[in-house]
N, C-alpha and C positions, 0 to 999 in steps of 0.2 A: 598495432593498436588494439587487436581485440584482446590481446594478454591483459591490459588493464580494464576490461568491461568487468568482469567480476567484484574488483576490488571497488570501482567506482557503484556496482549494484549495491554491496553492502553498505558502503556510504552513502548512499540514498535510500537503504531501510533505516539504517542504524539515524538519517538525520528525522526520517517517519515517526519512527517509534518518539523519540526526543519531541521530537514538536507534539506529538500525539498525545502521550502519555503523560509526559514530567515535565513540560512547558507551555499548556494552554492558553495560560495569559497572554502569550505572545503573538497567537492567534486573533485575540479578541479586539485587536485594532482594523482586522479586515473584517469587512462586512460577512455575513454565514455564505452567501454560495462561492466567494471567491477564495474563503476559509476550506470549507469543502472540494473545493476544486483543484488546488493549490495542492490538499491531501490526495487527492487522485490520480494528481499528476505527476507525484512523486511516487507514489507504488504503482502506479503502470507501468511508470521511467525505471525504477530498478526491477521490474521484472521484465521487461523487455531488455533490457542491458545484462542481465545473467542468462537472459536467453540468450543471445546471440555470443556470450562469451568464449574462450577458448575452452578446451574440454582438461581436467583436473579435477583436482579435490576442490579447490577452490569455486567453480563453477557448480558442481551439487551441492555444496554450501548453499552461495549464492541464491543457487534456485531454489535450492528447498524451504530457504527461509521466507524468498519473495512469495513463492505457492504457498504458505500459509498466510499472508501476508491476503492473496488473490483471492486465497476461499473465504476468508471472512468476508471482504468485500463483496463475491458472490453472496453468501448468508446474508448479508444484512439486503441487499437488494432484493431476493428471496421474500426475505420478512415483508421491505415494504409494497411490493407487488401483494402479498396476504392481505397487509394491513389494509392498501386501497382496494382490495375485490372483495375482501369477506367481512371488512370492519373491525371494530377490537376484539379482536378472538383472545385478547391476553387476559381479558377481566370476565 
């Protein structure tokens, strides 16, 4: 079973990116935190699932893509932790 964790991690960026990026609309039928949430829980899910996967090329793949994936979501929670302590520090 964990031979196939990889393959399924990328399938759960690769369907992230998709709904993320180039199919918004599709989103806009759920309401924003289950919209949000729904995005959360699909980059947790493949980055938890390339973690635990077998060891290969395929697994540093995997992970390397979901870890970019992770650190933006760090950064942006970053920003809004800013946003709420210091105020709009962007203007």
């Amino acid at each position: 079973m964990k031979k196939y964790l990889a393959p399924i991690s990328l399938l759960l960026m690769t369907t992230f990116i998709v709904i993320y990026f180039f199919v918004p609309q599709a989103m806009d039928a759920l309401s924003s935190p289950y919209n949000t949430l729904l995005l959360l829980i699909i980059l947790l899910g493949a980055f938890i699932t390339a973690l635990f996967s077998e060891r290969g090329r395929l697994k540093i793949i995997a992970l390397s893509i979901s870890s970019l994936g992770m650190l933006g979501l760090v950064w942006a929670l970053i920003y809004i932790i800013g946003m709420i302590l210091f105020g709009n520090f962007g203007t």
